[in-house]
C-alpha positions in Angstrom: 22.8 27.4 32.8 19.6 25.2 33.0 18.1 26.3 29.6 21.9 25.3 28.0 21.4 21.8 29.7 17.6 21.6 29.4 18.7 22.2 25.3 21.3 19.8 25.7 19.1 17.0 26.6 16.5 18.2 24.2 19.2 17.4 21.3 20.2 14.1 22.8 16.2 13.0 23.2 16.2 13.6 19.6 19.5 12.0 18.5 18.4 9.0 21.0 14.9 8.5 19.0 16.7 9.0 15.8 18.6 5.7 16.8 15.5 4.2 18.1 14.0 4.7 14.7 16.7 3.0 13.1 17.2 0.4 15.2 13.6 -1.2 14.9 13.9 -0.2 10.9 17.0 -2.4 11.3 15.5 -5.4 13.4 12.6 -5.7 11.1 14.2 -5.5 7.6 16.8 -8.4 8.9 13.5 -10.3 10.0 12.1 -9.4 7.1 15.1 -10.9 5.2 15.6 -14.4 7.5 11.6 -14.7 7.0 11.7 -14.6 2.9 14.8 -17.2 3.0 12.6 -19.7 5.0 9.2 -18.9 3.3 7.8 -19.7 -0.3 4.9 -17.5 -1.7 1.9 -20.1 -3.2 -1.5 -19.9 -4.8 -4.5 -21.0 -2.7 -7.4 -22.0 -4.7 -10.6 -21.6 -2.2 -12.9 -24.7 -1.4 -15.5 -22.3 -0.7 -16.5 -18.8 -1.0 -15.4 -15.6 1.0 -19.0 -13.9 1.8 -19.7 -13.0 4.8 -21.7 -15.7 6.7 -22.7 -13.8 10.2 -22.8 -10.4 11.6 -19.5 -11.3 13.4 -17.6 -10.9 10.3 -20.1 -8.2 8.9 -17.1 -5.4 9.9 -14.0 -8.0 8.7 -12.0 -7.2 5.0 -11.0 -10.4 5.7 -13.2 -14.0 6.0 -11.4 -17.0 6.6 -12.4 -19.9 4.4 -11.3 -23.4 3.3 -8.9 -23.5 0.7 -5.8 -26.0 -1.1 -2.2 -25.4 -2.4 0.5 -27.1 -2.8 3.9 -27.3 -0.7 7.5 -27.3 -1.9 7.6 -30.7 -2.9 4.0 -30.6 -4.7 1.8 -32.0 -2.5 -1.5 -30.9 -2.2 -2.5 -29.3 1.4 -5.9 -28.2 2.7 -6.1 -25.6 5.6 -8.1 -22.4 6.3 -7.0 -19.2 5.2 -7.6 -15.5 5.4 -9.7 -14.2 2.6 -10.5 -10.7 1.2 -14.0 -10.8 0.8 -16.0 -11.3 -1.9 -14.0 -14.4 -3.7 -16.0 -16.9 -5.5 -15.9 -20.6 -5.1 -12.2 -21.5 -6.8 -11.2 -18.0 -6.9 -6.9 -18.0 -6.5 -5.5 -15.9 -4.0 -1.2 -15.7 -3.0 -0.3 -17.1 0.1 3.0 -17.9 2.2 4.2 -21.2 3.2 7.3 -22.6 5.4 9.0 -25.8 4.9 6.3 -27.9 6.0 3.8 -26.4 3.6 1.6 -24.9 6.2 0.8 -21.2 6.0 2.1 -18.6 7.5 2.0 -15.1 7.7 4.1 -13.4 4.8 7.5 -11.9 5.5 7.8 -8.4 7.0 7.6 -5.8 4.2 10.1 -3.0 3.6 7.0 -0.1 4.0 6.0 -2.0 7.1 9.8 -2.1 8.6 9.8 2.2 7.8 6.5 2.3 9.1 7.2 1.0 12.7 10.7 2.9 12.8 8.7 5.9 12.4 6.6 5.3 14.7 9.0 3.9 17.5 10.9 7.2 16.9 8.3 9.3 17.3 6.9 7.4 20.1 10.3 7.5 21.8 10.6 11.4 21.0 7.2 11.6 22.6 8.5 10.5 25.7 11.6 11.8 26.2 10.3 15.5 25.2 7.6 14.6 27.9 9.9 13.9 30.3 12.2 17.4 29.6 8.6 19.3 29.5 8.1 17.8 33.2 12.0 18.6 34.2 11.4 22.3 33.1 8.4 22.4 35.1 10.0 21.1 37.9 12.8 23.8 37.7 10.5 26.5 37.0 8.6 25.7 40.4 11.9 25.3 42.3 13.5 28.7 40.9 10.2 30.3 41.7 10.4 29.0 45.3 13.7 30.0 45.9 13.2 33.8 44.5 10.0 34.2 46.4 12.0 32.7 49.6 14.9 35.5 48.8 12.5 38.4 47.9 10.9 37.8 51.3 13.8 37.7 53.2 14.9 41.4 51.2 11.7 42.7 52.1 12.1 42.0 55.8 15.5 43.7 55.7 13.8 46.6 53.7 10.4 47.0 56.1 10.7 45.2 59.3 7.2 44.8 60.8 
């Protein structure tokens, strides 16, 4: 009877991360959507170049360096963004921008959306199998209490001392 519900659960833990999976796929494709409607996608010229200037950044793909674009209405704007490295002095590079014209990161990408809904399935299904692993273990050591209580108490009946 405990194996059929143990089972049960088992198939419910993996339905429930199924829909936990989905769910976050969901959440971040809609984000993903809202973000694209509010962002714009630019071209940032860099003031300066994307070499790595101390050990700090020695480990970095990524330098962040002075650079200019222009917004939705085609004004210039100057800010700092994040560079792969090795660009050259007026090297071009895509960017994101809201409304304002100030960076921002780009919208949440459809590989990134399956990505985490993988993940937060399997992290879920993780946890829930955990949790039926220690509820079998727990019912293991309770049945094997019980028969060894019982088997004593036969073996008293059988050879009193």
């Amino acid at each position: 009877m405990v194996a059929w519900i143990l089972v049960a659960a088992g198939l419910l833990v993996v339905l429930l991360s199924v829909t936990v999976g989905v769910r976050v796929h969901d959440q971040l494709v809609e984000r993903g959507r809202v973000d694209s409607a509010m962002r714009t996608p630019a071209t940032a010229r860099l003031l300066s170049g994307s070499t790595v200037i101390d050990a700090g950044n020695a480990g970095s793909s990524t330098v962040m360096v002075r650079a200019t674009w222009q917004d939705r209405s085609g004004s210039p704007r100057t800010g700092i963004v994040a560079a792969p490295r090795g660009l050259h002095i007026d090297s071009t590079m895509a960017i994101w921008i809201d409304a304002s014209g100030a960076q921002v990161p780009a919208p949440t990408s459809a590989q990134a959306a399956e990505l985490s809904g993988v993940i937060a399935g399997g992290v879920a299904l993780g946890v829930g199998l955990g949790l039926l692993v220690g509820v079998w273990a727990l019912v293991r050591r309770a049945t094997l209490a019980a028969n060894c209580a019982r088997w004593q108490e036969e073996w008293h009946d059988v050879a009193p001392l």
